[in-house]
BALOBA-1460 file (C-alpha; in Angstrom, 3 decimals):
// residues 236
<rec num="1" residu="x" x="-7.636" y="-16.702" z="20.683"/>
<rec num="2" residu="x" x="-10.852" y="-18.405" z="21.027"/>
<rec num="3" residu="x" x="-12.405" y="-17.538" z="17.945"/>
<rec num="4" residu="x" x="-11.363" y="-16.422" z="14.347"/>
<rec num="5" residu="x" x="-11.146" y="-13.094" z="13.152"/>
<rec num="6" residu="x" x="-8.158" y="-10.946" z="15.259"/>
<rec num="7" residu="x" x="-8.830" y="-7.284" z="15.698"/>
<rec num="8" residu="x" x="-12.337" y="-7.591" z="13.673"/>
<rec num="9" residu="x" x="-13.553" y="-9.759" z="16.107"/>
<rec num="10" residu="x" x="-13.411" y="-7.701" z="18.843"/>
<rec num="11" residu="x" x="-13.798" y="-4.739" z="17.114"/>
<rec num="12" residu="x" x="-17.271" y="-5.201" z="15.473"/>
<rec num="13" residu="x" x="-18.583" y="-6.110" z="19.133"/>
<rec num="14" residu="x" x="-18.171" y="-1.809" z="19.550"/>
<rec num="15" residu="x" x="-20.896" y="0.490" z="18.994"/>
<rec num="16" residu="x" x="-21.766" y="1.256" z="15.052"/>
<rec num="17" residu="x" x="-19.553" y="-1.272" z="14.231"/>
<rec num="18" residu="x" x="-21.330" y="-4.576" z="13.987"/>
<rec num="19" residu="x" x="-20.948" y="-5.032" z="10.112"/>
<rec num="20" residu="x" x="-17.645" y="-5.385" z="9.928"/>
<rec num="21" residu="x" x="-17.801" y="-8.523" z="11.435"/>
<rec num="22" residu="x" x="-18.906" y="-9.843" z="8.085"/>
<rec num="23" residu="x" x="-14.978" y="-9.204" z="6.912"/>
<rec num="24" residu="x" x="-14.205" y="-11.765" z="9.336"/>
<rec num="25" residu="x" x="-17.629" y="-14.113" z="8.669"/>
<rec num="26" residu="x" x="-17.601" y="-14.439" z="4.932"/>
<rec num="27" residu="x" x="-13.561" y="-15.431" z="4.932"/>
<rec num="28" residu="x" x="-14.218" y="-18.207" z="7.653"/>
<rec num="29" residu="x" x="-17.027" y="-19.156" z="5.372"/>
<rec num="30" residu="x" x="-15.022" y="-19.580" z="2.124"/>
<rec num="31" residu="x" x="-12.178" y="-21.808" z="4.410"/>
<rec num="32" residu="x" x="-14.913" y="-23.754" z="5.862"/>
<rec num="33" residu="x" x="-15.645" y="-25.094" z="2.141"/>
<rec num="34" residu="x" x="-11.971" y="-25.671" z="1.597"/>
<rec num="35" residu="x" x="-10.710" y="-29.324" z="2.741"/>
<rec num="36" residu="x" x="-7.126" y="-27.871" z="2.159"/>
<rec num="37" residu="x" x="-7.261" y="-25.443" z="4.846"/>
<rec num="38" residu="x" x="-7.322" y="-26.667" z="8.935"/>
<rec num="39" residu="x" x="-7.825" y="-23.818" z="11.584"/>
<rec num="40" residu="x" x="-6.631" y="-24.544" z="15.040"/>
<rec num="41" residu="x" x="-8.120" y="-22.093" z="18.238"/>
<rec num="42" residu="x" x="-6.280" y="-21.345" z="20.988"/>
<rec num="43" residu="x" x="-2.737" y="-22.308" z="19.827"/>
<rec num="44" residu="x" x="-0.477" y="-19.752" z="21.102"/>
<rec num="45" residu="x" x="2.731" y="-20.441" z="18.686"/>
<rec num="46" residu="x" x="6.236" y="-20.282" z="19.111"/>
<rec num="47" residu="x" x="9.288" y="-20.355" z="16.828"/>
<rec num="48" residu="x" x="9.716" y="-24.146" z="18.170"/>
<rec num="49" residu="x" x="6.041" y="-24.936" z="17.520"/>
<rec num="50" residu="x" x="5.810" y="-23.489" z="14.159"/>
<rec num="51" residu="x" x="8.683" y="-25.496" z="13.350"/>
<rec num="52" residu="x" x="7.246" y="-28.672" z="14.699"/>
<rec num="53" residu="x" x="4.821" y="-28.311" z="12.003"/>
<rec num="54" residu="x" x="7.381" y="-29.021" z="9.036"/>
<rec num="55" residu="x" x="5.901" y="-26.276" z="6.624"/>
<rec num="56" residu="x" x="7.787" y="-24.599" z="3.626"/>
<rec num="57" residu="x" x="6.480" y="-21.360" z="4.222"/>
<rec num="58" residu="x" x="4.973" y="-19.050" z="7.103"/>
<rec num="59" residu="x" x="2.621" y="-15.978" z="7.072"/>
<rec num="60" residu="x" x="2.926" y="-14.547" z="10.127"/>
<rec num="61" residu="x" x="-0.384" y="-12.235" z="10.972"/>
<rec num="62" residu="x" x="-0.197" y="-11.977" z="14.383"/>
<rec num="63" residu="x" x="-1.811" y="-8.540" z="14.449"/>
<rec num="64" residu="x" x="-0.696" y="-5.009" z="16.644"/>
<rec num="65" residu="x" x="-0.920" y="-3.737" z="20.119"/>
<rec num="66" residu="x" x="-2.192" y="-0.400" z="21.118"/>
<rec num="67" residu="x" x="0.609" y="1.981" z="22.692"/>
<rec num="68" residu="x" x="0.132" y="2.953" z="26.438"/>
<rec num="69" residu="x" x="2.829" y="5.819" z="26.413"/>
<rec num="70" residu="x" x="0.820" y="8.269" z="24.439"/>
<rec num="71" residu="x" x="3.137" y="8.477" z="21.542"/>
<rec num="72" residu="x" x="1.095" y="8.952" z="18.340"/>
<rec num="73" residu="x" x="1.339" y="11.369" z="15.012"/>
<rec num="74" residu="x" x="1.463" y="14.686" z="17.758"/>
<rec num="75" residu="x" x="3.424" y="13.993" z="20.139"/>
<rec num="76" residu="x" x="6.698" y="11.377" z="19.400"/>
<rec num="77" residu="x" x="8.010" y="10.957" z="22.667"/>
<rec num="78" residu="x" x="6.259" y="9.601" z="25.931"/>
<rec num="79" residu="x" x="3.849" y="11.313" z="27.592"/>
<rec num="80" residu="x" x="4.553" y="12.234" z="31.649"/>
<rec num="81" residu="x" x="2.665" y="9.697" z="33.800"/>
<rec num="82" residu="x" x="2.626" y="8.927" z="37.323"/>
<rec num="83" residu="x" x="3.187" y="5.886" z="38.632"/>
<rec num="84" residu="x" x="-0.319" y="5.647" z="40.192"/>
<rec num="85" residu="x" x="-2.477" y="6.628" z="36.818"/>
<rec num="86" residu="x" x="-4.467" y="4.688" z="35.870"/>
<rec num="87" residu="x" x="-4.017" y="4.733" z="31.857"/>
<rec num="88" residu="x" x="-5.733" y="1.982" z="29.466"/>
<rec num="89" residu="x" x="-5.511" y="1.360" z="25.795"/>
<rec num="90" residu="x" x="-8.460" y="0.777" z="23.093"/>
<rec num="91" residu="x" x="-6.651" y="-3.172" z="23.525"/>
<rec num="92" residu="x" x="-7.970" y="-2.935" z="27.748"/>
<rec num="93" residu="x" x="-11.474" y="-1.846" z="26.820"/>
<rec num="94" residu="x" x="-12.025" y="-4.426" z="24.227"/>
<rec num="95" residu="x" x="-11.247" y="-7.085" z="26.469"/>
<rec num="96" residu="x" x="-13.828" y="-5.998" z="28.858"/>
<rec num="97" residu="x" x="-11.626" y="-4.000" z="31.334"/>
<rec num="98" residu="x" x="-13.350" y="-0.623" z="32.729"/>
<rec num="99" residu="x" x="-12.036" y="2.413" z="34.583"/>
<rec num="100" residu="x" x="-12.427" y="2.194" z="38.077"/>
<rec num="101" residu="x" x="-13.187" y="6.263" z="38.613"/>
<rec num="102" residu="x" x="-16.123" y="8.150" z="36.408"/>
<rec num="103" residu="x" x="-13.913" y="10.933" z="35.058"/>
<rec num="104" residu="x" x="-12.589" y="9.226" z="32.082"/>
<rec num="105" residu="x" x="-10.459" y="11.029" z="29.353"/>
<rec num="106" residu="x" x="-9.822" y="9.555" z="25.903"/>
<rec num="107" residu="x" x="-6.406" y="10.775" z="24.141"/>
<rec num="108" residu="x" x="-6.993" y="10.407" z="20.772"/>
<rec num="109" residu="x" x="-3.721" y="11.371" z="19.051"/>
<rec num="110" residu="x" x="-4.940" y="8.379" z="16.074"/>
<rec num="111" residu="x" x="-7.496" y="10.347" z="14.396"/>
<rec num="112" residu="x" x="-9.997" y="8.171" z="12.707"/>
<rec num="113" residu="x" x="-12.875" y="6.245" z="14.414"/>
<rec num="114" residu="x" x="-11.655" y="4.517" z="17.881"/>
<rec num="115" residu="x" x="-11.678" y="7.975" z="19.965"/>
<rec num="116" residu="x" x="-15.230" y="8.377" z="19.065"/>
<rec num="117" residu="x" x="-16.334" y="4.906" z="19.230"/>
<rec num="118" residu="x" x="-14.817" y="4.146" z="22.594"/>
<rec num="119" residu="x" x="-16.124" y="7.554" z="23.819"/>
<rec num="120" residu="x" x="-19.589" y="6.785" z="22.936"/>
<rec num="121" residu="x" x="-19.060" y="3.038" z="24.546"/>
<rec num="122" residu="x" x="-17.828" y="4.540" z="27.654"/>
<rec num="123" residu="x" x="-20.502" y="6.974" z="27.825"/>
<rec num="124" residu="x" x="-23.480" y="3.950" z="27.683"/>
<rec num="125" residu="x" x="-21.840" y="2.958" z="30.595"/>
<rec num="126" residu="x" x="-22.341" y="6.090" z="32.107"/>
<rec num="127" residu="x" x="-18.777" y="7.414" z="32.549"/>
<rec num="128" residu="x" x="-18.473" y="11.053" z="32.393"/>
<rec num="129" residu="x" x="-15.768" y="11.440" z="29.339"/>
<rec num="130" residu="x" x="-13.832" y="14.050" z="27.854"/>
<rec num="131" residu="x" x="-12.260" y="13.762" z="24.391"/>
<rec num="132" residu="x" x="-9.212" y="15.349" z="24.043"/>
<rec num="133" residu="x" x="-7.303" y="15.753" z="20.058"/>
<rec num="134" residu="x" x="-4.940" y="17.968" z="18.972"/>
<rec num="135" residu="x" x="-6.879" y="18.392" z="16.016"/>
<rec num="136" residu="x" x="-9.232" y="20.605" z="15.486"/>
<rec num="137" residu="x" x="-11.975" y="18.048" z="14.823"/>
<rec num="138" residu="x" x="-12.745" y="14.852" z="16.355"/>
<rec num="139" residu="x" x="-12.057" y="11.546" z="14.388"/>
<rec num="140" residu="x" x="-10.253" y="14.135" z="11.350"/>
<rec num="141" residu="x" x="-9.155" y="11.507" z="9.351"/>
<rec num="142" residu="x" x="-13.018" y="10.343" z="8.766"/>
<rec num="143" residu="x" x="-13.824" y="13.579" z="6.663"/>
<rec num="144" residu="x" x="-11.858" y="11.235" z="3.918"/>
<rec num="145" residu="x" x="-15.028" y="9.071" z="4.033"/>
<rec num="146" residu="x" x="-17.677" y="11.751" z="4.961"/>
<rec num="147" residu="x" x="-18.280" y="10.531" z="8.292"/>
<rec num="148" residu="x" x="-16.504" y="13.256" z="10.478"/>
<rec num="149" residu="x" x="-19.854" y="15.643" z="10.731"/>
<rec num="150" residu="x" x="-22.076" y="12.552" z="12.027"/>
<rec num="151" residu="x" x="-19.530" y="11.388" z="14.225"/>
<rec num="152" residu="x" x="-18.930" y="14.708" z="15.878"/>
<rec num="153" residu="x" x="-22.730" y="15.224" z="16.302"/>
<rec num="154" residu="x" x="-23.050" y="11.588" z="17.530"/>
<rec num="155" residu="x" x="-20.362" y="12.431" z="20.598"/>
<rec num="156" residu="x" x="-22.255" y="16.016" z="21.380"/>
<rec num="157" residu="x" x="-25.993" y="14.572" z="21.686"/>
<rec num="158" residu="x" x="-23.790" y="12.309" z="24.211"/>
<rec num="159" residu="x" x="-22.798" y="14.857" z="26.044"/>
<rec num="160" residu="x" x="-19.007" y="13.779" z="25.729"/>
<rec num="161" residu="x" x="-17.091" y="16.646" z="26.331"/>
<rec num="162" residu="x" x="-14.551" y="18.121" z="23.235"/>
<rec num="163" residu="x" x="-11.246" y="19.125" z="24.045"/>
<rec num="164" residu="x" x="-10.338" y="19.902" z="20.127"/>
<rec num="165" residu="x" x="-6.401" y="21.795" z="19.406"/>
<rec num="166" residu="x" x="-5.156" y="20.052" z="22.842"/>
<rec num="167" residu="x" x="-2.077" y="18.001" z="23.961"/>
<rec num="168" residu="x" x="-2.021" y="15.952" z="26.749"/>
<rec num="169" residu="x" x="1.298" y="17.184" z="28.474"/>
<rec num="170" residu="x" x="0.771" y="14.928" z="31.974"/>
<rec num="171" residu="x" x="-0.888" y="12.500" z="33.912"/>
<rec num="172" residu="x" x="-1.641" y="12.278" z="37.551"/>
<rec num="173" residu="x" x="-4.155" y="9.597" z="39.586"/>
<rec num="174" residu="x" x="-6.637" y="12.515" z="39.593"/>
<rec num="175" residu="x" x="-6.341" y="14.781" z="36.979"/>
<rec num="176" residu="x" x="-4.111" y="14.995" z="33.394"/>
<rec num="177" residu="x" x="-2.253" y="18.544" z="32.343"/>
<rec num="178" residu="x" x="-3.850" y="19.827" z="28.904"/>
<rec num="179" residu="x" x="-2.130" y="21.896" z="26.611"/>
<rec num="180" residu="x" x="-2.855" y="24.396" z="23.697"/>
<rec num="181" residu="x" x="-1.710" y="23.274" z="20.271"/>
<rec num="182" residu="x" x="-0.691" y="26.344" z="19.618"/>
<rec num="183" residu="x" x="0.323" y="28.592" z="22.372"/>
<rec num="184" residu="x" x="1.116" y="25.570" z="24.522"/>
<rec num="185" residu="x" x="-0.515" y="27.416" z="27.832"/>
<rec num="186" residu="x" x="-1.473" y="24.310" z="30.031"/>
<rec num="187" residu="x" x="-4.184" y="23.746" z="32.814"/>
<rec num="188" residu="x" x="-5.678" y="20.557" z="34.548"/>
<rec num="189" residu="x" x="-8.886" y="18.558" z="34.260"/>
<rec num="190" residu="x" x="-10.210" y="15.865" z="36.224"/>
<rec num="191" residu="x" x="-9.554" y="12.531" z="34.953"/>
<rec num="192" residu="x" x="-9.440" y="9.402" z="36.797"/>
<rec num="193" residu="x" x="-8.979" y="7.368" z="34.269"/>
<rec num="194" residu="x" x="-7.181" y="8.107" z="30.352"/>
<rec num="195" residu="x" x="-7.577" y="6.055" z="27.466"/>
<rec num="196" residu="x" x="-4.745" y="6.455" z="24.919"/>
<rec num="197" residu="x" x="-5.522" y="6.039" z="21.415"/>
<rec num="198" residu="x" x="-2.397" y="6.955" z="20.070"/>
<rec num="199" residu="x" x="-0.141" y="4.582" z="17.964"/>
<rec num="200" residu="x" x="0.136" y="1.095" z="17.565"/>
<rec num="201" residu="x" x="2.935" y="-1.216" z="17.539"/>
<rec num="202" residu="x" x="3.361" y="-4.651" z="15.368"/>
<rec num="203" residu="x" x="3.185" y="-7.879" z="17.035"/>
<rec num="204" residu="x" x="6.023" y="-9.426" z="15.228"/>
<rec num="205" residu="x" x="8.336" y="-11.271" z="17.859"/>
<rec num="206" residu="x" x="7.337" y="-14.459" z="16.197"/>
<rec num="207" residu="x" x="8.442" y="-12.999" z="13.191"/>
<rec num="208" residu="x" x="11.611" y="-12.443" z="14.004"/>
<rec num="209" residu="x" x="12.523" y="-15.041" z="16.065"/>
<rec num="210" residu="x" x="11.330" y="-17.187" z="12.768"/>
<rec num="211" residu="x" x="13.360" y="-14.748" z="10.658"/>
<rec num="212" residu="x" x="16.494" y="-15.937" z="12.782"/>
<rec num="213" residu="x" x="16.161" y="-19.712" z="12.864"/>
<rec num="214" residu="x" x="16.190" y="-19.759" z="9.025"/>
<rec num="215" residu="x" x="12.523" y="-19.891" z="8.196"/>
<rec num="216" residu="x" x="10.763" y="-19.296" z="4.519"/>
<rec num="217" residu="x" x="9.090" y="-16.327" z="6.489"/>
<rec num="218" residu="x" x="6.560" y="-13.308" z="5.718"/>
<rec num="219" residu="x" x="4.363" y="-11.327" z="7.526"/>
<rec num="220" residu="x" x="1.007" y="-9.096" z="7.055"/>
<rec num="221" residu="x" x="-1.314" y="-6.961" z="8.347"/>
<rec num="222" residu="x" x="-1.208" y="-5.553" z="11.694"/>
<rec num="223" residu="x" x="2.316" y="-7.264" z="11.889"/>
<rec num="224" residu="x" x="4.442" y="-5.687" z="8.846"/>
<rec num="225" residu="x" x="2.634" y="-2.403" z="9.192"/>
<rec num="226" residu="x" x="-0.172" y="-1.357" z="11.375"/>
<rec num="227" residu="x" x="-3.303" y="0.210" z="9.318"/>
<rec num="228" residu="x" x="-6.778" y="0.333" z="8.589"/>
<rec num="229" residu="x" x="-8.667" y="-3.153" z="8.098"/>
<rec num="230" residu="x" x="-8.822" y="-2.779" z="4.435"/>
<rec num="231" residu="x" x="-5.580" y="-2.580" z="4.537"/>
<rec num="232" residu="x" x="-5.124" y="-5.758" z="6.092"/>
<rec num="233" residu="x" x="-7.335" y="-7.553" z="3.755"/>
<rec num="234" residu="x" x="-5.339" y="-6.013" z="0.875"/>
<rec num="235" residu="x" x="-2.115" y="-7.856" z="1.913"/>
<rec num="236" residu="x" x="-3.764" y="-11.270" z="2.722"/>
């Protein structure tokens, strides 16, 4: 990339979120000092490029992608999507790509802060959005850190629309199949766009194909196991 700092980078540039970026800040401050340490931008590596640099060891921390399928902690399989949805990821909106239609539903099968931050993103840019969990809160997870009851408020005084105990069985260019949770009756909403925030899978190609040609090799992060941030900065 063109600057330090992976998912924290782009993720502190989201609403509510702007202090994290001092995770990434006060570590690129600390390596600045060191005359041991040399970081290199835009260097896309490769198992033949890593190589090329002679080292005894590699960390590999090359981070996670965002699932488009809808498979998350609900629902294990793929979801049912036509071939003329239009379906983005947390990963799409982050790197400045918008729906193209105003009906926009978020999936958020993850359960901690992205559904509600990208909701209330979407809605400053004045999409109409629905948020659609299978739990029966919004962001769930965040009650662990006493946020859940601000967050929830935060998304109503948007006027984001809750869709709370709900699957999302289909999707169609104009509309996405909801189901009950628990009695699994279905009907349709408008949606022309959906943003899955589902699972996440690791980014560890480089990994392996270091793994394979004999390499002193580890990884962290995003790329052993994807998690929270803190979690991240507990295996570096």
């Amino acid at each position: 990339a063109s600057e330090a700092g992976g998912r924290v980078a782009r993720e502190c540039r989201l609403p509510g979120l702007a202090a994290w970026g001092r995770v990434r800040d006060w570590r690129l401050l600390q390596i600045g000092k060191m005359p041991n340490v040399s970081l290199y931008l835009e260097s896309d590596m490769t198992a033949e490029t890593v190589a090329e640099l002679g080292a005894d060891h590699v960390l590999v921390a090359t981070g996670a992608t965002w699932r488009r399928d809808g498979t998350g902690s609900a629902q294990v399989r793929p979801i049912a999507l036509a071939a003329d949805a239009e379906v983005l990821t947390p990963d799409d909106i982050m790197a400045g790509r918008m729906p193209r239609g105003r009906d926009v539903l978020i999936y958020d099968d993850d359960h901690y802060y992205m559904g509600g931050v990208l909701a209330e993103l979407l809605r400053k840019h004045g999409f109409a959005v629905t948020l659609v969990t299978p739990a029966p809160l919004v962001s769930i997870f965040t009650k662990a850190t006493l946020e859940q009851a601000t967050i929830q408020s935060r998304l109503l005084e948007l006027d984001v629309r809750i869709e709370a105990n709900t699957l999302v069985k289909s999707i169609a260019a104009a509309h996405a199949t909801l189901g009950c949770s628990f009695t699994g009756k279905t009907r349709e909403v408008a949606a022309t766009a959906v943003v899955m925030v589902t699972a996440r899978d690791p980014v560890d190609s480089l990994f392996h194909s270091l793994l394979k040609a004999g390499h002193s090799v580890a990884r962290a992060g995003d790329c052993f196991g994807p998690g929270t941030i803190a979690a991240a900065v507990h295996a570096g």
